[in-house]
N, C-alpha and C positions, 0 to 999 in steps of 0.2 A: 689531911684525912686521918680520922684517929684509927689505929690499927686493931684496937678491941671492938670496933663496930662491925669486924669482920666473923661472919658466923656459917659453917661450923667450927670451933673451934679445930685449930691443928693437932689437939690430942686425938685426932680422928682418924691420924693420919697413924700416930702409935699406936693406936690399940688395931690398926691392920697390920703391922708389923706385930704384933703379939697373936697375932690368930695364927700368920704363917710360921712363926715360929712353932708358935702351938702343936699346931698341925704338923709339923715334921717329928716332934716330941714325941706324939703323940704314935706317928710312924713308927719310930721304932721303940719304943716301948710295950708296940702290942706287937710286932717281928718277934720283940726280945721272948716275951712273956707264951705267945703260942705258938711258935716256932719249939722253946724250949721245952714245953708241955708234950707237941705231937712226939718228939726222939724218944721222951718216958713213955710212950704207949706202943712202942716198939720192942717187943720181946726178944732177948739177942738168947743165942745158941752160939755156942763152942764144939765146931764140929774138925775132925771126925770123930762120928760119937752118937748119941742117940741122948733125949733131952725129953718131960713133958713141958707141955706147954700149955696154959689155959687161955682157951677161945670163949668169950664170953658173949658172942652174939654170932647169930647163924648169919650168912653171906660168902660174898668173895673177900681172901683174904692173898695177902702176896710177901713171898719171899725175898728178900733182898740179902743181895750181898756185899758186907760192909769190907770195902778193902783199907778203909782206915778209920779206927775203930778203937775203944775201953772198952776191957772189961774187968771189973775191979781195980784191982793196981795195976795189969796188964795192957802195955798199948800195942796192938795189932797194928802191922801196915803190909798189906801182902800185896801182888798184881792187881790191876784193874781189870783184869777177867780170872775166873775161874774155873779148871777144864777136868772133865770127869769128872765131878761129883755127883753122885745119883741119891735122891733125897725122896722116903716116903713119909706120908703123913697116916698114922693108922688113930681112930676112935678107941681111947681107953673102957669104954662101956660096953661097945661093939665086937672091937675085936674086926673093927670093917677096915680096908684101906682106902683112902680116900685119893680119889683119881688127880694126880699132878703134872701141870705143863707146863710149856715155857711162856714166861708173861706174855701176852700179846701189846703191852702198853710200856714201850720205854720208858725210865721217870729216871730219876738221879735226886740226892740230897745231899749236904755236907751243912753240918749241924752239929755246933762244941764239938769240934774234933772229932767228928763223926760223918765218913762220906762212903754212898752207898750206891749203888742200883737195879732194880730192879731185877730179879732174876725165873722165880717160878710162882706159877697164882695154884690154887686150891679153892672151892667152896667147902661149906659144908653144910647141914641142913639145920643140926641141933650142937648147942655149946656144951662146953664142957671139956674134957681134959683129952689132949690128944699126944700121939708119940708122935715126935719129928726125929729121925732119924737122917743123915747124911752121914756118905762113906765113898770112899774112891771106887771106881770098878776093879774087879778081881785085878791082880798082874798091875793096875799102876798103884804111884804114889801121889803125893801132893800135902800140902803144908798145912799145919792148921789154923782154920779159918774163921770167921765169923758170920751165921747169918742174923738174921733180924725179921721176927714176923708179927706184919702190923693188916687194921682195916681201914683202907680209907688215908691213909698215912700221904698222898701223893696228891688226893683230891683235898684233903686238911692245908695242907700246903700252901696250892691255889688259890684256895678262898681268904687264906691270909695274909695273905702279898695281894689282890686284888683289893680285901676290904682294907689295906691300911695304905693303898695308893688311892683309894678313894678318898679318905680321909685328907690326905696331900693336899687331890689337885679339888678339894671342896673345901679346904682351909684356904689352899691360893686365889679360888673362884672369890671365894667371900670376901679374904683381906681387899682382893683388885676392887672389890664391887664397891666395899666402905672407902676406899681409894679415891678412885674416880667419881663417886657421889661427891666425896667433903670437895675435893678440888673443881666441880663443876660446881656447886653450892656457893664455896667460897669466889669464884671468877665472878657469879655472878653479884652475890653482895658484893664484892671491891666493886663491878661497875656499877649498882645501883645510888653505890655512897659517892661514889667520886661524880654522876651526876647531880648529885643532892649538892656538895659543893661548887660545883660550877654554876649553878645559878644565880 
């Protein structure tokens, strides 16, 4: 039985080995790429101290605090909690304070040397330039620190670790699928030809 009358070809069998491959490339290149994007849309503050900040879209927005952390040439690494800091956020246009609590949604990230979690939310209604202020309570001390104020920064996260696991296991799906097509394909021409010879 001659062995090229067998069809589909076993390059059928490579190019599913190139889709999985693919597909994990593919995986982390887009980790790489918007992972690295959301840390930039994180506004970092050097506190104790008072800082503006621009909020460019009205919502809920949340503070985080980075225990390991750059800023500029400076690498920050402090406790993984932080205790007495009292932080307001006041409207540069206003002159309003704007009401702040403790997150209600635990989140964590560690990102280029950067790992955080979650500490106080804020909304606000209109963008624009606002003061963040943190500072110890009267009578204590404490180190300085770093926060970080993002929107959406947690839920950014999520949908990028889901949409490039999707990607994964829909490159896996497809390579198995071209997989087990050629090699049922092929089972069945090898038996058609090798009855063709036995007659």
């Amino acid at each position: 039985m001659n062995g090229q009358e067998i069809r589909p070809s076993r390059w059928y069998y490579g190019l599913a080995a190139l889709i999985f491959v693919g597909g994990w490339v593919a995986f982390g290149l887009l980790l790489f790429k918007n992972l690295s994007g959301l840390s930039e849309k994180l506004q970092q503050v050097v506190v104790p101290g008072s800082t503006e900040v621009n909020l460019a879209k009205a919502g809920l927005y949340t503070i985080y605090y980075e225990h390991e952390s750059v800023v500029g040439n400076r690498v920050y690494s402090t406790g993984e909690s932080v205790s007495g800091l009292e932080c307001t956020v006041v409207s540069k246009a206003s002159g309003k304070a704007i009401p702040v609590s403790r997150s209600t949604v635990s989140s964590t990230y560690s990102i280029g040397g950067r790992s955080g979690r979650s500490f106080l939310d804020f909304r606000i209604d209109t963008p624009g330039i606002y003061q963040l202020s943190a500072n110890y309570a009267e009578g204590s001390e404490g180190p300085e620190v770093v926060l970080a104020v993002g929107q959406g920064f947690a839920t950014g996260i999520v949908t990028t670790i889901f949409g490039a696991l999707a990607i994964v296991f829909g490159s896996l799906g497809l390579a198995a699928t071209i997989a087990a097509v050629t090699a049922y394909k092929r089972h069945q021409a090898a038996k058609r030809a090798q009855n063709r010879y036995a007659l």
